[in-house]
N, C-alpha and C positions, 0 to 999 in steps of 0.2 A: 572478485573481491572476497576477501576471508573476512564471515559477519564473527562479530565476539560474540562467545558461546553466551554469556549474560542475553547477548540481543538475540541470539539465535532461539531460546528456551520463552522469552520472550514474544517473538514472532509467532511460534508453535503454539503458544498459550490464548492468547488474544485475538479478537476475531473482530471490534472495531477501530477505525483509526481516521484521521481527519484527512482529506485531500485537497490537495492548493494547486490549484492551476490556474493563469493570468493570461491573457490577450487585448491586447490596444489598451495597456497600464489599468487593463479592470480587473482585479482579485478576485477568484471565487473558493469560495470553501465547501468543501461536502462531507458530511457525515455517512462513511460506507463503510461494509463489510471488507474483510481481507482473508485472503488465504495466502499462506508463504509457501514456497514449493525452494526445499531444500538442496532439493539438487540439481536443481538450475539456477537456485538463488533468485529468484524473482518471484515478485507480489504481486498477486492476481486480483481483480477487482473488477466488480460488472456495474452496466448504469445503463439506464432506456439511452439508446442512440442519439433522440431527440432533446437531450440536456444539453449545460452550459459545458459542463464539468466536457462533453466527447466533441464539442464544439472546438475547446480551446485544446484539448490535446492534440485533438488535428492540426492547427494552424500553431501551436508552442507546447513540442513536448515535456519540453524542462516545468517539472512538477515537486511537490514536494507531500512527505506522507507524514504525520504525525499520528502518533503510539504511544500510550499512556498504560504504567502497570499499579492498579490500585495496592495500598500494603492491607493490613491486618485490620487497620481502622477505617480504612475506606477513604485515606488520602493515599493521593499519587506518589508511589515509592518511586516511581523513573520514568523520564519520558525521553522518547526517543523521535529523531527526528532524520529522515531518508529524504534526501537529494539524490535526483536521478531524474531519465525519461521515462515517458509513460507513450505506449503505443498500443496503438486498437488492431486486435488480433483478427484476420479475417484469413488465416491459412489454415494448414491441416493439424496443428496445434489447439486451435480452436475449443474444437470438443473434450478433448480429453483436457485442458485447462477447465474447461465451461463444467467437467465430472469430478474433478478434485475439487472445486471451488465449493460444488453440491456438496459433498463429501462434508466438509468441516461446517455449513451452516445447512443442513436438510429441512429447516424449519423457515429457511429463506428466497423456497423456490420462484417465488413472482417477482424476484428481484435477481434473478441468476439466467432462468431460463422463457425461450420464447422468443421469436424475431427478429422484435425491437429491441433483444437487451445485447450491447456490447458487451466483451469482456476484452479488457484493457490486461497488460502486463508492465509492470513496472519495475525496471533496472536500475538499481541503488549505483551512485557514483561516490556519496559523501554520506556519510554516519555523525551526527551527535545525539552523544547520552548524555541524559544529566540526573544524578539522584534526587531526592529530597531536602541535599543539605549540600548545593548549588557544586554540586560535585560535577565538572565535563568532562569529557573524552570524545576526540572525536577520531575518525578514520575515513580514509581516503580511498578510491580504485588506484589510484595511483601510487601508494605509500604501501603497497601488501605487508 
């Protein structure tokens, strides 16, 4: 999927975003760190193993990430909202995921690295942006 450069500059900028994941119709939300890896196009995100958040990816990948970009005044200039799956990484991707992710938050290591922390990747299938002045767009995997 080709991200628009707007989200793309966006994604490289911001390092929190909200995460939705549901199993047996219970919702859950998390407030996590993100890294984007441009050239694979997928959003990396780590969480102790033992949460609801690596529970429910297991049993219902289909997730969803919300991203918000403050403007000048300190309200939300654009939010952006990723539909896709989320899958827990345990191959030889792994590490060098688990070193990029250090990379862009180094001041988040008890949250990144360590036994217990998965590192989840997440595959955007569906894009909506909206500005501050109810402006949408959305994009598709399917629509390139």
């Amino acid at each position: 999927m080709k991200i628009p450069s707007q989200l793309h500059e966006m994604l490289a900028r911001e390092k929190r975003c909200f995460l939705a994941t549901c199993y047996g119709n219970k919702p859950h939300l998390s407030l996590m760190i993100f890294t984007y890896l441009a050239n694979e196009n997928i959003v990396i995100l780590s969480s102790r193993a033992d949460t609801t958040k690596v529970y429910n990816i297991m049993k219902n990948p289909q997730a969803a990430l919300l991203i918000y970009s403050l403007g000048e005044e300190g309200e939300p200039s654009c939010s952006c909202t990723l539909h896709g799956t989320a899958k827990i990484i345990s191959n030889s991707k792994e590490q060098a995921y688990r070193e990029a992710h250090r990379q862009k938050h180094p001041d988040m290591d008890s949250f990144i690295d360590g036994e217990d922390i998965s590192i989840i990747a997440f595959q955007t299938e569906h894009i909506t942006i909206a500005d501050s002045k109810d402006n949408v767009k959305n994009w598709s995997a399917e629509t390139r």
